[in-house]
C-alpha positions in Angstrom: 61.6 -45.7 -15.7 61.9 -42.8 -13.2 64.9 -41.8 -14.1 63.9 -41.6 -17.5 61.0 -39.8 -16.3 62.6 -37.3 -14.6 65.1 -36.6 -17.8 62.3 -35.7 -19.8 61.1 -33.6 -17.2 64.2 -31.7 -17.1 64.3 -31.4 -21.2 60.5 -30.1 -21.3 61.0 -27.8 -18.4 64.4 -26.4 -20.7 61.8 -26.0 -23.9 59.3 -24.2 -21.6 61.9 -21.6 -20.6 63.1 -21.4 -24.0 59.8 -20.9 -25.1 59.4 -17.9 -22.6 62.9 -16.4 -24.2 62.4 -16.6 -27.7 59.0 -15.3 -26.8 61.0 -11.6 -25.9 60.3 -11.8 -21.7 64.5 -12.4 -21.5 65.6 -12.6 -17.8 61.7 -12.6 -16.3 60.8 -15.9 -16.4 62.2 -19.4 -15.5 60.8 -22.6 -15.4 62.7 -25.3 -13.4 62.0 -28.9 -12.2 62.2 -30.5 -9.1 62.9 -33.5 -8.4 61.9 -33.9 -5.1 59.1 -32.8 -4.7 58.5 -33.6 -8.4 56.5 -30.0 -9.5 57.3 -28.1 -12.1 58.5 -23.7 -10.7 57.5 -20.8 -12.8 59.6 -17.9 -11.9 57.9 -14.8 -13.6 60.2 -12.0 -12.2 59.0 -11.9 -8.5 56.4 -14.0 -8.4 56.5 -17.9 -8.2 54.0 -20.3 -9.3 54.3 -24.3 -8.7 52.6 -26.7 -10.9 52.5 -30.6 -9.1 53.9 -33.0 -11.9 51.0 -35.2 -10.1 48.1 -33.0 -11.3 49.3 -33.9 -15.3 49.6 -37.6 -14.6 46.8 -39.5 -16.8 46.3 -43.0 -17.8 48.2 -42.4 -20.7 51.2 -41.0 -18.8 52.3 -37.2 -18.3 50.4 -34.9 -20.6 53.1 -32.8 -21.2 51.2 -30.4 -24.0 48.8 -29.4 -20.8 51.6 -28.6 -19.1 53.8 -26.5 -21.2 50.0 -24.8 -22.2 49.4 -24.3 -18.1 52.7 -22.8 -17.6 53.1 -20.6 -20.6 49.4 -19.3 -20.3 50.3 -18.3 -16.2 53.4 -16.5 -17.7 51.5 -14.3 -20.1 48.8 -13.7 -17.1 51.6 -12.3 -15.4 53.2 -10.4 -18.0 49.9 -8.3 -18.6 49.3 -7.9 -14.9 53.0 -6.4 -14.6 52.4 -4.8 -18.0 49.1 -3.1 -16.4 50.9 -2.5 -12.8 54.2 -0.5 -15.2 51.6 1.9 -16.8 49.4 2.4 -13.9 52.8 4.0 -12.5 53.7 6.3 -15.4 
């Protein structure tokens, strides 16, 4: 059951970055998961976010579809601030 867990994690964390590519922020954002400390890492250029897999455990098992909404939400939060921060500086 873990194991098959912690495959799924690794195939949503794969659609969450693939999300972020198609979504045009190529090479500025990465979302990996792991294992041993079972959280979920949003690299958005320098910045790193961590999201506990705990937090998304429910009754019902992982909620996923809060998850990938969490993450790619944070990402677009940081893409406006660093948006904001590029024109502030022309």
């Amino acid at each position: 059951m873990a194991s098959e867990w912690a495959e799924e994690a690794d195939r949503q964390a794969r659609a969450m970055t693939r999300d972020l590519t198609e979504g045009g922020k190529k090479k500025l954002f990465r979302v990996a998961y792991q294992k041993r400390e079972a959280r979920f890492m949003l690299r958005a250029g320098t910045l790193t976010t961590y999201f506990s897999a705990h937090d998304y455990n429910t009754a019902r098992g992982m909620d996923w579809q809060r998850l990938r909404i969490d993450v790619l939400a944070r990402a677009r939060q940081k893409n406006v601030s660093r948006e904001a921060e590029t024109e502030r500086a022309d």
